[in-house]
N, C-alpha and C positions, 0 to 999 in steps of 0.2 A: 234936175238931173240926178240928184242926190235918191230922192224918193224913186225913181228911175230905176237906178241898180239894185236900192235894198227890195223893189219886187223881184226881179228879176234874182235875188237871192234865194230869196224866200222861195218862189217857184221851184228853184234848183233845188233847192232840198225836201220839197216833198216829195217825188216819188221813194223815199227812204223810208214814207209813212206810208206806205197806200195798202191795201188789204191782205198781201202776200206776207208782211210783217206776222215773225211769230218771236217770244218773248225766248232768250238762251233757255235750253235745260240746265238746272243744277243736277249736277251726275250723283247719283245714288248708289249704295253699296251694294258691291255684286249677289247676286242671289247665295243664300244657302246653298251648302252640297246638300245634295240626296243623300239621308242615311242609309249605307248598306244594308242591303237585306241581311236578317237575323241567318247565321249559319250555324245549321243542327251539330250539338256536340259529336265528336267521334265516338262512336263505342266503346264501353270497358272491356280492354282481351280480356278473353275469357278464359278463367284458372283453369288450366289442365293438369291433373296428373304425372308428375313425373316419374317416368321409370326408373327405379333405382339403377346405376350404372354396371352395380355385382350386388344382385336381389340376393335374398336368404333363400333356402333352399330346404334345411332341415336342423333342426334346435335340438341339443340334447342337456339333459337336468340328474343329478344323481342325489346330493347332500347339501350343500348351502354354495355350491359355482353350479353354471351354464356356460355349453358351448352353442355357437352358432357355425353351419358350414353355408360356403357360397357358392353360387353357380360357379366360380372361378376355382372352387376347391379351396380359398383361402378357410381361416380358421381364426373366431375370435372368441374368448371366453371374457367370463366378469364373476362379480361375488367374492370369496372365499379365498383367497390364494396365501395361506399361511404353509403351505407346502411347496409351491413352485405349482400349482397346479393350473392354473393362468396360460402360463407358457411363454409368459413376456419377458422374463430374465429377472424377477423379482419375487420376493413374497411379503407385497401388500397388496390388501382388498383392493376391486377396484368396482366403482359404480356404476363403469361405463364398457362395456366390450374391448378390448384390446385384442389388437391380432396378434397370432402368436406367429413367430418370425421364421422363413426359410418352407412354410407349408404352402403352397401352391396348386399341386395335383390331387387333393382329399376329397377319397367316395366317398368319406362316411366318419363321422367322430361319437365317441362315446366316452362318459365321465361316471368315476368309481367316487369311492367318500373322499379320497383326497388326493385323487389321480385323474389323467384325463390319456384318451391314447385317441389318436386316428388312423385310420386306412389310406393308403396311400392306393390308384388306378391301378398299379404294378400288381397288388397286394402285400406287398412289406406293410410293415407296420411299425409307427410311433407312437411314446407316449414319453409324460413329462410329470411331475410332480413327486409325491411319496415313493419309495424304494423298498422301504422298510422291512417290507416283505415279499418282495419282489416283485409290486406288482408293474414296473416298468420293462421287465423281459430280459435286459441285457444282457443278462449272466454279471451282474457283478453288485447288486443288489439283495434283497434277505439279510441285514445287517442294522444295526442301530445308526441312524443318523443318516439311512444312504436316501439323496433324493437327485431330481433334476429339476430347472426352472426353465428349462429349455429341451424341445423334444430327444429321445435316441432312438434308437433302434430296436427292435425286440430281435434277439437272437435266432437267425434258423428260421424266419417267418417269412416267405415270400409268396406265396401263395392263398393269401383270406378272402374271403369272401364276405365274412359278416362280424363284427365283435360286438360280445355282451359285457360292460363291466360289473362287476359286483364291489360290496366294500372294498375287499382289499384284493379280489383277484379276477382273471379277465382272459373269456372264453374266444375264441375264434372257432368259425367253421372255415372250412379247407375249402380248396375248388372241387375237391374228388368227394363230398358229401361229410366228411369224418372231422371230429372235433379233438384242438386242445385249447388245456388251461393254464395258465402260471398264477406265482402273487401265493398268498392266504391257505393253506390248506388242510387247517387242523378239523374240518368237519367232514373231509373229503370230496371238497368241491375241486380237489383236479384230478381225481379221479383215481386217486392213490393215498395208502395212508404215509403219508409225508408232511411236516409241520407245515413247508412252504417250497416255493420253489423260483428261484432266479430266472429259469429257462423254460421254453412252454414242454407241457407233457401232454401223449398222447392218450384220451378218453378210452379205455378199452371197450369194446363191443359196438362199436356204434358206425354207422354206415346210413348213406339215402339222406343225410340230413338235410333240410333246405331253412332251420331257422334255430339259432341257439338263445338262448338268453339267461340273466344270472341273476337271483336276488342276491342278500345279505350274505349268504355266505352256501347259499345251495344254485345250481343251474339246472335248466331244461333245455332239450332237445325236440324238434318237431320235425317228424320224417315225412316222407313224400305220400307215404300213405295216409296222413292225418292222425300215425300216432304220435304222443306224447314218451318220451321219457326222461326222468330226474334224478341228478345225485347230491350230495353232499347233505346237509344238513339237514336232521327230520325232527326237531323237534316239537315244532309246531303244527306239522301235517306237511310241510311246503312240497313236500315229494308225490303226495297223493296216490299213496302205494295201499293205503290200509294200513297198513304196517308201522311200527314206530323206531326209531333208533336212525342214527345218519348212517349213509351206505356211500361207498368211494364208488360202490358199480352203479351204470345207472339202471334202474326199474322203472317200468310202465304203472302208469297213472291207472288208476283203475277205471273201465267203462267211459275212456275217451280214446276214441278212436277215427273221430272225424274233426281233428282242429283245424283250421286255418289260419290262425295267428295265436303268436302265445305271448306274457308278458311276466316278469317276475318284482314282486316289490320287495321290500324286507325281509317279511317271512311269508309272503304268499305270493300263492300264482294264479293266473290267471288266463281262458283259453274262447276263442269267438269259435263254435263249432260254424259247422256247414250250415245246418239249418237257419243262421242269424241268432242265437242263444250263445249267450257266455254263460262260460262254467268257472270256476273260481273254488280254490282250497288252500288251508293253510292257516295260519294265526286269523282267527276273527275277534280279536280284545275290543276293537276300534269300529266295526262293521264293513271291513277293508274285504268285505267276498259278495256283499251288497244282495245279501238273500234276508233281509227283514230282523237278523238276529245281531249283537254284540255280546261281547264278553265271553267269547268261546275262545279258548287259548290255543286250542290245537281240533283242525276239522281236516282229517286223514283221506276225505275222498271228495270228487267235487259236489258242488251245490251251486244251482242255478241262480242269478241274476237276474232280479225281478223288472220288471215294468221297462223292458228294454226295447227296440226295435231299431231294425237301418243303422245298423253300429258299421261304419267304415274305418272305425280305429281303436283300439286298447292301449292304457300307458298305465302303469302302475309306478308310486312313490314309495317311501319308506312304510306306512300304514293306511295311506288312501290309494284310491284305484278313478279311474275317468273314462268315459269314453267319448270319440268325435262319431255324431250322426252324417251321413252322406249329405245334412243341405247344412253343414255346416257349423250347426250347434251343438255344445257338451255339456255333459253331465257327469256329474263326481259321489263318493261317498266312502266315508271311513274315517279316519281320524280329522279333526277339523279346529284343533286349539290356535294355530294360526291364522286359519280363513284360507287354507287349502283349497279348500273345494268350492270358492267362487260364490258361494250364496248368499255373501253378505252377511254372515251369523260367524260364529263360533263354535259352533253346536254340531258336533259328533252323526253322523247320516250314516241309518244303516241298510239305506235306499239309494239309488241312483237321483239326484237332486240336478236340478238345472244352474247349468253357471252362467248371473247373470250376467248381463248386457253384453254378450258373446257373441257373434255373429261371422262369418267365412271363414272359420278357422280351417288348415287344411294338415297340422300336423300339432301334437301335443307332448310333452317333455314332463316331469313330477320328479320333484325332491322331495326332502324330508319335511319340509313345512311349505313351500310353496309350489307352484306349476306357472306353467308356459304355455303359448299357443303360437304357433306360427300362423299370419293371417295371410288371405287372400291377396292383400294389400304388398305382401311382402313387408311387413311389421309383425315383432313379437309383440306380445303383452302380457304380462304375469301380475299374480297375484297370489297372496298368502302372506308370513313371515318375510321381512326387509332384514333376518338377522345375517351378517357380514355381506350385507349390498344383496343379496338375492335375488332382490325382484329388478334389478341394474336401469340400465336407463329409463327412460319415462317412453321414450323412442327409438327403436331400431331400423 
């Protein structure tokens, strides 16, 4: 019976064996993920240009300071401010542009040797720095010591249209064509023989005006008919009368009769006729009349400017002269001990030279050792003499 049950076991447990039998799986680690697909960097923005927020507009240069004006009419200067002529409330140099405080509404700025004055939309006019001779207007100037570091008023001027400064004195043209001057007047650049004068005086004889401008101590006049006429100071020719001796009246230039822009350096001047030819008279020591010759002290009538063409602009410094071409580029010539005139030399040009690496300039400003360019870009850049910060920032 025994052997009995243990088949009858045995039987029972084989169908546990029979061919449906499969062996456990041992579980396996779950599969890798799938690496993401590689996803392409985003693009570098692309640098644009920013618009300046109150671009430049127009740069003016007389001695060792510049002004800049803005589309907003504000007003910043640099360089030179031992006189208040800055207009920041101080007199130290400064490297860097400073605005000058309270100016807002300025058509137009213009900077003497140690003054600076602006136009106001109205036509009033302010100016700031040296007194001394009155070239700030106010009536109470012409005196040892008198200055401002902060703009005033010029007496009895509301009406300008255009200001030229010179050293030490400073021309307006009126709305109704006619000129005065104050400041400086011992050579008879206000058009009277008087040493100086506080308050503007008026040019006698003159009418039609539509452009004045001043060197060193002599102005010109440019009438609607494309003449020219000059007073004050003649001793180097600046007047271009033929003639020699300074005259308080003003005289016509000899045999120019078609100008359409005129410009006054130190002791010379300079005029773009109709035809695209400049004409240029006055001190040529330095080759500052840019007809092939130096060392002429006084050339009383004009002479031509050689190797010129497509001149869209004239600016004359203390003894160099420039001009801007209409694609942009300039060219210089005349005194050059500081590197004036851009050519990378030092060396004296009694030609029109090219300023290099120059390129969209669209207005030009000239001191006494260095020059300015307003660019395209709405950036200045100068170059020449760094004497008391001149050539000012690296970037405007």
């Amino acid at each position: 019976m025994r052997s009995r049950a243990a088949f009858l076991g045995l039987v029972l447990l084989l169908p546990a064996c029979d061919d449906r039998y499969r062996p456990p799986v041992r579980p396996t680690a779950p599969p890798a993920p799938l690496a993401p697909a590689p996803v392409a960097p985003a693009p570098a923005p692309v640098a644009r240009p920013v618009a300046p927020v109150d671009p430049i507009v127009s740069v003016a240069s007389r001695d060792r300071h510049s002004c800049i004006r803005r589309r907003s009419g504000a007003i910043a200067c640099w360089g030179y401010n031992g006189d208040g002529q800055l207009g920041d409330g101080s007199r130290v140099d400064q490297p860097r542009a400073v605005t000058v405080p309270g100016l807002s509404d300025i058509s137009e700025v213009t900077t003497g040797l140690n003054y600076s004055c602006a136009r106001r939309s109205s036509g009033a006019v302010m100016c700031w720095g040296n007194n001394e001779d009155g070239q700030l207007g106010d009536g109470l100037g012409a005196r040892p010591g008198a200055r401002s570091t902060a703009p005033i008023a010029v007496k009895g001027l509301n009406d300008a249209e255009e200001l030229a400064g010179g050293d030490a004195h400073v021309c307006a043209r009126r709305r109704a064509g006619s000129v005065v001057c104050w400041g400086l007047g011992g050579h008879g650049q206000l058009g009277a023989i008087t040493e100086r004068s506080a308050t503007p005086l008026v040019i006698p004889g003159l009418s039609k005006v539509v452009q004045v401008v001043s060197g060193a101590n002599h102005a010109c006049a440019r009438r609607s008919g494309g003449d020219v006429l000059c007073w004050g100071r003649d001793t180097e020719g600046q007047l271009g009368d033929e003639a020699r001796g300074s005259k308080p009246k003003p005289v016509p230039v000899v045999g120019l009769a078609d100008a359409t822009l005129l410009v006054a350096g130190g002791n010379h001047t300079c005029a773009l006729r109709r035809s695209g030819a400049v004409a240029c008279w006055g001190s040529n020591q330095h080759g500052q009349l840019g007809d092939g010759k130096s060392g002429v002290f006084s050339q009383h009538t004009p002479v031509a400017a050689v190797g010129l063409k497509d001149v869209a602009e004239l600016a004359a410094g203390r003894d160099h002269t420039c001009v801007r071409t209409r694609d942009g580029a300039a060219a210089c010539w005349g005194a050059n001990a500081g590197g004036q005139l851009g050519d990378a030399t030092t060396t004296s040009r009694t030609r029109p030279t090219a300023v290099a690496r120059l390129a969209g300039a669209v207005d030009l400003a000239l001191g006494t050792a260095h020059s300015c360019a307003l660019l395209s870009t709405g950036n200045v850049t100068c170059w020449g003499s760094d004497a008391h910060r001149a050539l000012g920032p690296r970037r405007l």
